[in-house]
Z-matrix of the N, CA and C atoms (Angstrom, degrees):
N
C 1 1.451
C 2 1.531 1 109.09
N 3 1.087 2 114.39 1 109.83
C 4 1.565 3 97.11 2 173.97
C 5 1.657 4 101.67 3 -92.06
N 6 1.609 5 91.73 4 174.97
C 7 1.391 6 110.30 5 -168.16
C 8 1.508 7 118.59 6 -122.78
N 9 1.168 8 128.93 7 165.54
C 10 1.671 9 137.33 8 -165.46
C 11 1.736 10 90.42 9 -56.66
N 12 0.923 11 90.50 10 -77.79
C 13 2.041 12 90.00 11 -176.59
C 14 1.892 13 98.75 12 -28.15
N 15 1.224 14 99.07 13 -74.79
C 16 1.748 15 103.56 14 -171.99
C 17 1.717 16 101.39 15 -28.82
N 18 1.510 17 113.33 16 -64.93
C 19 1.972 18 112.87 17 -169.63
C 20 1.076 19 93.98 18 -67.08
N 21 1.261 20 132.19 19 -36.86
C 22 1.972 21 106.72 20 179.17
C 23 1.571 22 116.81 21 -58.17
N 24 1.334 23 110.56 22 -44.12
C 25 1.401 24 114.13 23 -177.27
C 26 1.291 25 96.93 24 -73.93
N 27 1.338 26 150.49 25 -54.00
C 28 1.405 27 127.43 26 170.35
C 29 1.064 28 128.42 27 -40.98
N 30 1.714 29 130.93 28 -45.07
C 31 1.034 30 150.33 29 134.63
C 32 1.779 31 112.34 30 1.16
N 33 1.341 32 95.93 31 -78.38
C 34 1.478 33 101.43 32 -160.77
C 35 1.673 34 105.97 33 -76.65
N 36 1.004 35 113.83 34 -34.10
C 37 1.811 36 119.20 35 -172.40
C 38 1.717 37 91.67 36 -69.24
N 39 1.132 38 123.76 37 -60.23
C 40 1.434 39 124.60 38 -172.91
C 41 1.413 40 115.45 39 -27.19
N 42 1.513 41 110.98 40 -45.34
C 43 1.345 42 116.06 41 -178.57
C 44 1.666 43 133.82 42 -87.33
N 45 1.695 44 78.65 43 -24.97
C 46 1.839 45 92.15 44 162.85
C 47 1.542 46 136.71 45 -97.61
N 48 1.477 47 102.93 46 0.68
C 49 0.923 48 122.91 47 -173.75
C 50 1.980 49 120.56 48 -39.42
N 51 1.341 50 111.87 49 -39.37
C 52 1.040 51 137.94 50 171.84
C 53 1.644 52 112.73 51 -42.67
N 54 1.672 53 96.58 52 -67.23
C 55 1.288 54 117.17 53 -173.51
C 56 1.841 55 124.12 54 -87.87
N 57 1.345 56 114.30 55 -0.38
C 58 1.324 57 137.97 56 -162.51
C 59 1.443 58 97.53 57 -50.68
N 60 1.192 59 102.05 58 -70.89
C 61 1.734 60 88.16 59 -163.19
C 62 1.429 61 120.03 60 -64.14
N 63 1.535 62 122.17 61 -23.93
C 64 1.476 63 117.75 62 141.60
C 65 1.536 64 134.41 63 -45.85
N 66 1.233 65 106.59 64 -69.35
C 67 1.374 66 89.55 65 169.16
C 68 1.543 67 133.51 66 -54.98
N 69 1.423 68 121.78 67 -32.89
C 70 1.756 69 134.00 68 162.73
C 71 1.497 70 94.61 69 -50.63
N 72 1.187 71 157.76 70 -4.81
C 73 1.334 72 144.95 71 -176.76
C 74 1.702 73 108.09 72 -102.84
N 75 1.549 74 95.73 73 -47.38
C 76 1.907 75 111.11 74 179.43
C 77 1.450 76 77.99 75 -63.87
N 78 1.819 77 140.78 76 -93.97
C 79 1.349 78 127.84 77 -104.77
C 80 1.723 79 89.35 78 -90.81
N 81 1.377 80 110.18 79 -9.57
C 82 2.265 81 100.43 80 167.70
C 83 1.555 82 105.82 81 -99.47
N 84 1.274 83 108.26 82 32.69
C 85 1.598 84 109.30 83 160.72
C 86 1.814 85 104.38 84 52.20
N 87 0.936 86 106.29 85 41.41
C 88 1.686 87 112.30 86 -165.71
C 89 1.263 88 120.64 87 38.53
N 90 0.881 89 129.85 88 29.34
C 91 1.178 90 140.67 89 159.39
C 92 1.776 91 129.32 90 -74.53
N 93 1.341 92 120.96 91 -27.63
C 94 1.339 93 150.43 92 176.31
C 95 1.771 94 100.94 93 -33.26
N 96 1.347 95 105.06 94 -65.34
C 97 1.376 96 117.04 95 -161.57
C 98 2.051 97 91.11 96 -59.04
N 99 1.386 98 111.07 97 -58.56
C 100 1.497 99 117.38 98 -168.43
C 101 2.057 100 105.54 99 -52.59
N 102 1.463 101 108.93 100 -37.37
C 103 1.707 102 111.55 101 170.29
C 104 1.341 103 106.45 102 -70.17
N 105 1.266 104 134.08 103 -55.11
C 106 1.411 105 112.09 104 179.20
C 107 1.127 106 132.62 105 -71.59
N 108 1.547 107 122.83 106 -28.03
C 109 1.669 108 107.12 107 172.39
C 110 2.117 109 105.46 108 -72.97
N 111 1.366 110 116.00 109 -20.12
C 112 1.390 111 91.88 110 168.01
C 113 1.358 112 124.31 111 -86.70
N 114 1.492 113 122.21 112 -19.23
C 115 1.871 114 120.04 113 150.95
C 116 1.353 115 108.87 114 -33.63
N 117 1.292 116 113.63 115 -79.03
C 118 1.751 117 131.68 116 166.94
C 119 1.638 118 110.80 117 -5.88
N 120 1.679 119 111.06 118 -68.12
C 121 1.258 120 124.28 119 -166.43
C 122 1.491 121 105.02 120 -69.12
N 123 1.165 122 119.13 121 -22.11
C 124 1.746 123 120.10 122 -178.89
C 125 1.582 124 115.30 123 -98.72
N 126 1.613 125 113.60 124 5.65
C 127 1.318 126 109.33 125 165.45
C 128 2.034 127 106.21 126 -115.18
N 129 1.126 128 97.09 127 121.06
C 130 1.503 129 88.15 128 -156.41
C 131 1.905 130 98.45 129 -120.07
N 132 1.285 131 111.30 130 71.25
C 133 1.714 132 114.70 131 -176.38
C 134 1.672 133 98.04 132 -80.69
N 135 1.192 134 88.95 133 163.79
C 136 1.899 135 99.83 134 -176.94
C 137 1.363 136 95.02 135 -80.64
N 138 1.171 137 128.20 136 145.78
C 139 1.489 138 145.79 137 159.08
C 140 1.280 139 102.16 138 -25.42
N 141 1.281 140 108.71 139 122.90
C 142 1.819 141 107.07 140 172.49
C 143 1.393 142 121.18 141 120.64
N 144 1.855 143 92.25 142 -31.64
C 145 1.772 144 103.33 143 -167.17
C 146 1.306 145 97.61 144 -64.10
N 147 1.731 146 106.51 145 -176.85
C 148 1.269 147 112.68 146 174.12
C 149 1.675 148 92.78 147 -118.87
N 150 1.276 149 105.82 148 156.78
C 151 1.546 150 134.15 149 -174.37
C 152 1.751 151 108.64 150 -124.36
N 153 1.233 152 112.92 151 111.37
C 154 1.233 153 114.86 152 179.91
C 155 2.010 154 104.11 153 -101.95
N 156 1.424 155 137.43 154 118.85
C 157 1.420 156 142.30 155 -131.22
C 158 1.733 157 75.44 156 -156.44
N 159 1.597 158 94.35 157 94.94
C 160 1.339 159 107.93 158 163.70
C 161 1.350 160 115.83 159 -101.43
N 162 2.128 161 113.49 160 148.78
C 163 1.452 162 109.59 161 -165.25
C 164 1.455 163 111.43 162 82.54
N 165 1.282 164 107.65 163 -1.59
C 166 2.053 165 116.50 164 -162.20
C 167 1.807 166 92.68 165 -40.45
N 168 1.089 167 117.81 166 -42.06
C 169 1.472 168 102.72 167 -166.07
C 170 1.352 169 99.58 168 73.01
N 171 1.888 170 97.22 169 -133.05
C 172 1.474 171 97.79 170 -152.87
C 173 1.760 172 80.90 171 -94.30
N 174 0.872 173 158.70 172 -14.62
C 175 1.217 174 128.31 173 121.35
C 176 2.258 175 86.29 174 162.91
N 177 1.147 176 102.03 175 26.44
C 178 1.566 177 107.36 176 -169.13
C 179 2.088 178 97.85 177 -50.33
N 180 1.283 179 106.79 178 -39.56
C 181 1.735 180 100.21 179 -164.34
C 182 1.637 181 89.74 180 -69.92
N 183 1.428 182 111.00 181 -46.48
C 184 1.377 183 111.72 182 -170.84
C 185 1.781 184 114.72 183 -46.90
N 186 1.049 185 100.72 184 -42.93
C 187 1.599 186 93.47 185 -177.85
C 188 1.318 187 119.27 186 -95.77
N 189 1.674 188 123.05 187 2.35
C 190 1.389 189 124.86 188 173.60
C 191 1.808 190 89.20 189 -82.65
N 192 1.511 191 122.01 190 -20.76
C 193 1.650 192 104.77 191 -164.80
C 194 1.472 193 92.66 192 -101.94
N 195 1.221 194 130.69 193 -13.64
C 196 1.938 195 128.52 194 176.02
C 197 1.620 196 87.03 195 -80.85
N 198 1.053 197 150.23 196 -23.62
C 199 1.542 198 139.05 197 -146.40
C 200 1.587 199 85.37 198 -114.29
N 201 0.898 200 130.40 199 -46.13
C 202 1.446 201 109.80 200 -142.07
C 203 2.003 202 98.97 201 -120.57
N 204 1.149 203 112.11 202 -15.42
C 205 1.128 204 121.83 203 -170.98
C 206 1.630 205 112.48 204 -123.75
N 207 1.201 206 103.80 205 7.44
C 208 1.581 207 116.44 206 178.90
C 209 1.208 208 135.69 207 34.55
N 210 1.517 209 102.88 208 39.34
C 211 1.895 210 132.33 209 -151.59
C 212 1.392 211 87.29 210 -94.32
N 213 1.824 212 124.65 211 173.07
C 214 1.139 213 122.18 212 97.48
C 215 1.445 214 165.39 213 -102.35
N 216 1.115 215 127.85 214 151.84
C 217 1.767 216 118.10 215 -139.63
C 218 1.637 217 83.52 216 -117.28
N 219 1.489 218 101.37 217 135.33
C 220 1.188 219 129.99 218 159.28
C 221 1.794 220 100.55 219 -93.14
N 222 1.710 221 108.19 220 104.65
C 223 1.537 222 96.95 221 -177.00
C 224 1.854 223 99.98 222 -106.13
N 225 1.530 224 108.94 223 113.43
C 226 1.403 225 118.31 224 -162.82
C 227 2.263 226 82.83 225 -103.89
N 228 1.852 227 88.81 226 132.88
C 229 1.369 228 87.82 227 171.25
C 230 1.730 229 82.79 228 -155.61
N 231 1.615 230 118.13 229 144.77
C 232 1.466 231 122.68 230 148.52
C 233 0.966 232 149.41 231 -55.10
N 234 1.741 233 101.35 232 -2.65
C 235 1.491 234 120.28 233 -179.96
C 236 1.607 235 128.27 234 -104.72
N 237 0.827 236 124.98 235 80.31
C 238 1.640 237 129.73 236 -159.22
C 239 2.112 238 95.57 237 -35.75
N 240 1.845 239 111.02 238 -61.05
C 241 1.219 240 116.90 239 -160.08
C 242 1.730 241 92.50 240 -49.62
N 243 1.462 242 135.86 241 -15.21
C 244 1.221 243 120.32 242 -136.81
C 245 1.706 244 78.99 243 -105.81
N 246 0.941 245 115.79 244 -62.25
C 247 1.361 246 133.24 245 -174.74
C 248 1.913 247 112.78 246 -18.10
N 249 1.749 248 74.12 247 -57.01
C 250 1.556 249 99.09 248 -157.22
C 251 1.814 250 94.84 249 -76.78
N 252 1.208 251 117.26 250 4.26
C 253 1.527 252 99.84 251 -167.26
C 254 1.478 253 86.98 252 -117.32
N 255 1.485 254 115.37 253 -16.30
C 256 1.801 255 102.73 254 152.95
C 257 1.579 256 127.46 255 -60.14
N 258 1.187 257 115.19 256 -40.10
C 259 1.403 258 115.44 257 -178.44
C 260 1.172 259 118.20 258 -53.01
N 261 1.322 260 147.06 259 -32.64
C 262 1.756 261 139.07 260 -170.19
C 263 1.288 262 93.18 261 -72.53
N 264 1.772 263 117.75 262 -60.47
C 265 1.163 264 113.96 263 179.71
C 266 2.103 265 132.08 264 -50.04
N 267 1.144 266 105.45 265 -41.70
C 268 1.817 267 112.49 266 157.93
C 269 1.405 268 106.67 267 -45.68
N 270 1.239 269 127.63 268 -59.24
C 271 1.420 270 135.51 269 -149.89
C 272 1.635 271 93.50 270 -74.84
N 273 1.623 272 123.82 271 -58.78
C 274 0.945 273 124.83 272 176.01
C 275 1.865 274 134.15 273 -51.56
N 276 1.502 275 92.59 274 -16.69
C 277 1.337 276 106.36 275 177.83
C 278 1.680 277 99.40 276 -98.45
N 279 0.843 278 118.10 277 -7.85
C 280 2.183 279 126.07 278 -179.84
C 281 1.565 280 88.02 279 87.41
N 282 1.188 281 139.13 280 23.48
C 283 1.546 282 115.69 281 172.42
C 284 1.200 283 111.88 282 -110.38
N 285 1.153 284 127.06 283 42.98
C 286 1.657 285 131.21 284 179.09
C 287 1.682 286 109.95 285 -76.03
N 288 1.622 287 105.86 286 -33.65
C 289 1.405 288 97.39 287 -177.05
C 290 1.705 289 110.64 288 -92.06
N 291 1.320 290 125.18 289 -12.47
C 292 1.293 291 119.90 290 155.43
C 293 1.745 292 119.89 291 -75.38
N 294 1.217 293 116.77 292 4.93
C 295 1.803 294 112.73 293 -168.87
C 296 1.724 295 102.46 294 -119.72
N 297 0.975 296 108.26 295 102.42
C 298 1.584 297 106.59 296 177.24
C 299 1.951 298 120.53 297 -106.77
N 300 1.570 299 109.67 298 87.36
C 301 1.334 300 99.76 299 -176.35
C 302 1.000 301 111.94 300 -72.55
N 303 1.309 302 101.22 301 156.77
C 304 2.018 303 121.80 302 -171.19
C 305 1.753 304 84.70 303 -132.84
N 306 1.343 305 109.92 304 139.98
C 307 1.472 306 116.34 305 163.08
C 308 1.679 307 107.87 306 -101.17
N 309 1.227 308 128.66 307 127.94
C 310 0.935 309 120.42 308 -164.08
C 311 1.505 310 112.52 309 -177.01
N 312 1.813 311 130.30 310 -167.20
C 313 1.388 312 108.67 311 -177.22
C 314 1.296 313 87.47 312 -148.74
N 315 1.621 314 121.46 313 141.04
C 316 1.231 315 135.23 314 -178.05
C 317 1.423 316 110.21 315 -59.24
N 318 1.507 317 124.58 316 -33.69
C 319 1.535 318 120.56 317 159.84
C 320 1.204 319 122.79 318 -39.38
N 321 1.208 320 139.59 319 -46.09
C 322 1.335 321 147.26 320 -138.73
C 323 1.521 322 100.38 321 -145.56
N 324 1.130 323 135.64 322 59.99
C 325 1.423 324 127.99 323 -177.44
C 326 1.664 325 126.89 324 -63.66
N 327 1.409 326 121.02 325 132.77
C 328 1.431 327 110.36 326 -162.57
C 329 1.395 328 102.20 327 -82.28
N 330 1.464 329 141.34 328 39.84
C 331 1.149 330 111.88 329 -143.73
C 332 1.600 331 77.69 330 -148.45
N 333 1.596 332 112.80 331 151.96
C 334 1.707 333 123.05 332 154.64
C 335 1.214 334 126.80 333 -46.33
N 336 1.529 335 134.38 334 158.24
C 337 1.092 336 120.96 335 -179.87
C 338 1.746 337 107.84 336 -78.43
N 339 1.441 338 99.31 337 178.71
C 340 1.611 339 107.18 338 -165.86
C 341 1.767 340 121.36 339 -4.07
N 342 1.701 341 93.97 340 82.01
C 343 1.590 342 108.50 341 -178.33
C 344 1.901 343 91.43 342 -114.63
N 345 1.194 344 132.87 343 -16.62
C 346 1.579 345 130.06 344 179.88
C 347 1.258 346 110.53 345 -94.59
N 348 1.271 347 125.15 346 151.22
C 349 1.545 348 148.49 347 176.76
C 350 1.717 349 95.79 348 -87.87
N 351 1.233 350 129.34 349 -24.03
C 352 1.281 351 119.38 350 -155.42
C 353 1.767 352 94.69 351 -172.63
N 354 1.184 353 110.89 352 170.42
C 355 1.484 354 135.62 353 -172.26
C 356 1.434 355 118.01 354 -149.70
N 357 1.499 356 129.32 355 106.44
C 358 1.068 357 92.61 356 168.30
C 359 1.701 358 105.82 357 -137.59
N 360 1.284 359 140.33 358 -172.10
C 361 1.268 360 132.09 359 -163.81
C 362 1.683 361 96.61 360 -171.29
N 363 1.317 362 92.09 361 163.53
C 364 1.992 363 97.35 362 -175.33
C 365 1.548 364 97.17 363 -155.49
N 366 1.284 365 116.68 364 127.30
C 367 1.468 366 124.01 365 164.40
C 368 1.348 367 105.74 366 62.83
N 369 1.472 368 138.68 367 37.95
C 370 1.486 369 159.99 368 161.09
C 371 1.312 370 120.99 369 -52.33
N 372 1.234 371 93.60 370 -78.92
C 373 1.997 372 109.18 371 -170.91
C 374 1.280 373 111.76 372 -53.80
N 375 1.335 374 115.21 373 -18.13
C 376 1.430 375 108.80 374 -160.76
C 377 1.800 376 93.17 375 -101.77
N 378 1.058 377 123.98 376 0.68
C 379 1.682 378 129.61 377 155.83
C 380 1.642 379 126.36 378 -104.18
N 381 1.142 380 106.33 379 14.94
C 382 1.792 381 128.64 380 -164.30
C 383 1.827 382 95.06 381 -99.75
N 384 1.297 383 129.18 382 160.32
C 385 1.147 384 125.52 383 157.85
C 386 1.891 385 105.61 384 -117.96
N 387 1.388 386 115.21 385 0.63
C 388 1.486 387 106.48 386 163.07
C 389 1.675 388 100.56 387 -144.12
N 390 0.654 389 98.28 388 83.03
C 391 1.856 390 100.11 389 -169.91
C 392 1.903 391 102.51 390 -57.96
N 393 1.094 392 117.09 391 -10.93
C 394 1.465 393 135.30 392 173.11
C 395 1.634 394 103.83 393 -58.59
N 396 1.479 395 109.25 394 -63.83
C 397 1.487 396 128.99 395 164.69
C 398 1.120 397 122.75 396 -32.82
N 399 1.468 398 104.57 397 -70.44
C 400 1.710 399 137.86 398 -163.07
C 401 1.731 400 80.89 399 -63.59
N 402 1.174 401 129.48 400 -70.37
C 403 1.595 402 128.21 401 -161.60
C 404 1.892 403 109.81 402 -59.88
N 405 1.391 404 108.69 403 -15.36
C 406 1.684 405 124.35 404 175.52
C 407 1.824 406 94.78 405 -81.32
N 408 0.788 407 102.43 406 -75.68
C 409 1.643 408 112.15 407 -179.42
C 410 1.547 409 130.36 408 -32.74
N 411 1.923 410 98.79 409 -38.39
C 412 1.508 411 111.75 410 160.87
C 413 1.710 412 102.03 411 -75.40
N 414 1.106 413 105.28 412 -58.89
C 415 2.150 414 103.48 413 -175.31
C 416 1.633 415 100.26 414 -38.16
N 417 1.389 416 129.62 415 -35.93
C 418 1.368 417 119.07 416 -167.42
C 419 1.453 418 115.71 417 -81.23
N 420 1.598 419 113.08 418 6.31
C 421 1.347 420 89.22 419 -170.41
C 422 1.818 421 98.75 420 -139.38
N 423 1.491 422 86.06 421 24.31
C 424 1.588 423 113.58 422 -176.90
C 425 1.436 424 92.60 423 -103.61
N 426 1.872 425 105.84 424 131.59
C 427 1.106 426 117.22 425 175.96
C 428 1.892 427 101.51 426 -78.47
N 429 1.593 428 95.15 427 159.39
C 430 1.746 429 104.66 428 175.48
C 431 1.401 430 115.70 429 -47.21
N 432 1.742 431 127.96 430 129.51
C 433 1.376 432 113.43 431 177.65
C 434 1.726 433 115.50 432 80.33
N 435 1.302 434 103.54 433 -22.94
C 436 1.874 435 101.80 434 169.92
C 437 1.622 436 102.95 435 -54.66
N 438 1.227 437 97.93 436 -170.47
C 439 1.765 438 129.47 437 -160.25
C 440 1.579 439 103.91 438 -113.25
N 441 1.027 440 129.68 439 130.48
C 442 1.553 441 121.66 440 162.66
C 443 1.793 442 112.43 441 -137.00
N 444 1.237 443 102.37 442 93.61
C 445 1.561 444 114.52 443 -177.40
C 446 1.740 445 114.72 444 -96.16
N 447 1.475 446 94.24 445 138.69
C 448 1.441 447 102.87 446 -170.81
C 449 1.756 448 114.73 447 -119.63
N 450 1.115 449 138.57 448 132.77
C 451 1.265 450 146.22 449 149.42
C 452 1.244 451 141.14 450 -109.48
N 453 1.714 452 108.99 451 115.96
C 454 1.102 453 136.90 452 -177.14
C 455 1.169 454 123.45 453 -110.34
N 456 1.390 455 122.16 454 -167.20
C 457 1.100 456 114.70 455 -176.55
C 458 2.114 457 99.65 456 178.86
N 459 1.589 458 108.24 457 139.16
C 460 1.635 459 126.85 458 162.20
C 461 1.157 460 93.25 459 -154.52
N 462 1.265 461 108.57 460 128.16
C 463 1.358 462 126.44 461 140.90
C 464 1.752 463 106.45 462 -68.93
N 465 1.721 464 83.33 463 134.92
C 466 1.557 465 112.89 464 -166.56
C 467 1.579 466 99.67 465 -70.98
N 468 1.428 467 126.96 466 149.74
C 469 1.437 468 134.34 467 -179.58
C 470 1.526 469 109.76 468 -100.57
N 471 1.427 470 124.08 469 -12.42
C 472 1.757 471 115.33 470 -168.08
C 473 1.414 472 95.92 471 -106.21
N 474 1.302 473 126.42 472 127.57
C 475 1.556 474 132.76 473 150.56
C 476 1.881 475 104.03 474 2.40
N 477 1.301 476 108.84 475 -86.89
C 478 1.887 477 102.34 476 -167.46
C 479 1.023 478 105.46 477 -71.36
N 480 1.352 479 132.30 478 1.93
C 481 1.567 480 115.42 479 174.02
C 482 1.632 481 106.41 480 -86.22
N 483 1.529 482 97.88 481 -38.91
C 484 1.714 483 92.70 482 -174.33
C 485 1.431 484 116.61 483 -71.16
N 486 1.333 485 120.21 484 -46.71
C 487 1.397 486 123.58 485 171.64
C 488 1.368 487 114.81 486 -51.24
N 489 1.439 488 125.14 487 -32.41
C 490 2.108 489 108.22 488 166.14
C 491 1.670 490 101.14 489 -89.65
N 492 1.192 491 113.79 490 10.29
C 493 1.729 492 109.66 491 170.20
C 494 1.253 493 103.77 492 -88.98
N 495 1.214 494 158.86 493 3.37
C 496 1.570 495 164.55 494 28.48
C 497 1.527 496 116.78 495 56.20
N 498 1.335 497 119.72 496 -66.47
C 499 1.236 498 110.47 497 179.27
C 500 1.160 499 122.05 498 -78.02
């Protein structure tokens, strides 16, 4: 069943799909690129594993963890336009045969239990209607001892908090 949150977020990615990884740079204050290669650095699978990168979008975490961690990433997103506007970019980087999109929804995962080395997801919960669930649903398809890394993001509200949210 999907839910109002779920068609809004389909909704809204559908149309930006084009422009996504631009705009993800303006609305994380450029900061985006500096959170994902340190997500990246804290999921550490042996060469070979597979990486399941939920929310992949256009698939930016997916190919910082095929590039740099020499994985392969199952990049699962609900948005076909989003998906598909990752692929030129994979191919163009040579990681097309490590990046395998699945269209699909982190609720309902198409996948066996503990078949991933790792999990990871970015800007999720806040499109989930039980993120309690959604976080059960990733554990089930996480092998024993895997990694499950998450990225978020608030900008801080007090003067010294925001200025070292900067550095």
């Amino acid at each position: 069943m999907t839910s109002d949150r779920a068609r809004h977020a389909r909704r809204l990615f559908r149309g930006i799909a084009p422009e996504y990884e631009r705009m993800g740079a303006v609305l994380g204050f450029g900061q985006d690129a500096r959170w994902r290669r340190f997500m990246v650095e804290q999921v550490r699978p042996i060469p070979g594993s597979w990486v399941l990168d939920v929310a992949s979008g256009t698939g930016l975490v997916a190919r910082e963890l095929a590039a740099r961690r020499n994985v392969r990433v199952v990049s699962l997103d609900p948005s076909e336009p989003m998906l598909r506007a990752g692929t030129a970019p994979a191919w163009a980087a040579g990681l097309d045969g490590r990046i395998h999109p699945v269209l699909g929804r982190a609720e309902e995962l198409p996948f066996s239990d503990a078949v991933f080395d790792a999990v990871t997801f970015t800007y999720l919960l806040r499109y989930v209607d039980d993120p309690e669930a959604t976080i059960r649903e990733l554990t089930r398809v996480l092998r024993p001892g895997g990694t499950m890394a998450c990225l978020e993001f608030h900008v801080p509200s007090g003067t010294l908090e925001h200025a070292g949210w900067w550095a």
